[in-house]
N, C-alpha and C positions, 0 to 999 in steps of 0.2 A: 832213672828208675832201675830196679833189677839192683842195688847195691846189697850186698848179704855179709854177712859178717863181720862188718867194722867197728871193731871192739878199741877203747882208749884211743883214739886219735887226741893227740894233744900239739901245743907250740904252733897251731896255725898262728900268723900276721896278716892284718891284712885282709880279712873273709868277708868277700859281698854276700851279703842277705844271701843266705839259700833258701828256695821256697821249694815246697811238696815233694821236698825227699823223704823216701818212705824206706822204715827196715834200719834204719843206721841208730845205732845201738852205742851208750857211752863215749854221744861224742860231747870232748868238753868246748865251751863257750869260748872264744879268746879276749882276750881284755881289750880290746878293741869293739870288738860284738858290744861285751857288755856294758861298757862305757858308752855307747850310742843307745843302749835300751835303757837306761837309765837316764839320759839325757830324754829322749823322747817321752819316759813318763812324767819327771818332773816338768816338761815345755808343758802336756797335757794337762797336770798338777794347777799349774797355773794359770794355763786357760780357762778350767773351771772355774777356780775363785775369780777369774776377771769377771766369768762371764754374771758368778753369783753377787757381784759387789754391783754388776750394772743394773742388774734387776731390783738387788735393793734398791740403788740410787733413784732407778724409773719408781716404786714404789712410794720413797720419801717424798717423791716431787709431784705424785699422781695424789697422796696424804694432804698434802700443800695444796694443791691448786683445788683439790675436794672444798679445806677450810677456807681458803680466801672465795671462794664462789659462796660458799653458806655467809659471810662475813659480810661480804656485796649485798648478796641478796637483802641480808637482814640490815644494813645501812639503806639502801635505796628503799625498803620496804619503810623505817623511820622518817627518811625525808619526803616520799608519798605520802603519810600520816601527817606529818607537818605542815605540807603544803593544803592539803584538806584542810587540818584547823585553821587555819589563815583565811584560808577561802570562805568558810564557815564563820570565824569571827566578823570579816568582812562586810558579809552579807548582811549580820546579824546590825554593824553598825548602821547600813544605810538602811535597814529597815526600823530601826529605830530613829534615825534621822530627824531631828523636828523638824517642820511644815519651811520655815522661812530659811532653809540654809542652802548657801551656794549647789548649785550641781556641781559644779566645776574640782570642787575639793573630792568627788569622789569619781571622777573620771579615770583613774587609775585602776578602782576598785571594780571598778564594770568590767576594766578590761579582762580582770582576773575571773568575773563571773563568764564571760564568754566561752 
């Protein structure tokens, strides 16, 4: 601290980060400096789009598994529908059933009434 008057300092090599110098006035960058700030925005650059490309990807696939759950749903809900009409034509056979016919032939059909 306390640096005063340092006007055009130029041609450094070589300069580690200086932090919380205060007062120093036209100092230029060395190509060194700025080739590391540059590098460290474009690394930053790029982590951002990683980070924005995963989120879409978590989105597309959280899209996806939304559809295939509504897809499920509405299959299992058709083959419950299904199995009721079965169960309900079933029923409806042996109660129509004439008087004189085997039980035997519908011992299946019970067990589905069960």
């Amino acid at each position: 601290t306390g640096v005063t008057g340092v006007t055009g300092v130029t041609g450094m090599t070589r300069a580690t980060r200086v932090t919380g110098v205060t007062g120093v006035t036209g100092v230029t960058q060395t190509a060194a400096c700025q080739q590391q700030q540059q590098q460290q925005q474009q690394q930053q650059q790029q982590q951002q789009q990683q980070q924005q490309q995963q989120q879409q990807q978590q989105q597309q696939q959280q899209q996806c598994r939304k559809k295939r759950g509504r897809e499920q749903e509405e299959e299992e809900g058709n083959e419950e529908e299904q199995q009721q009409q079965q169960r309900r034509s079933r029923r409806t056979r042996l109660a129509n059933a004439p008087c004189g016919t085997p039980r035997a032939a519908f011992v299946g059909d019970l067990k589905w009434m069960l």
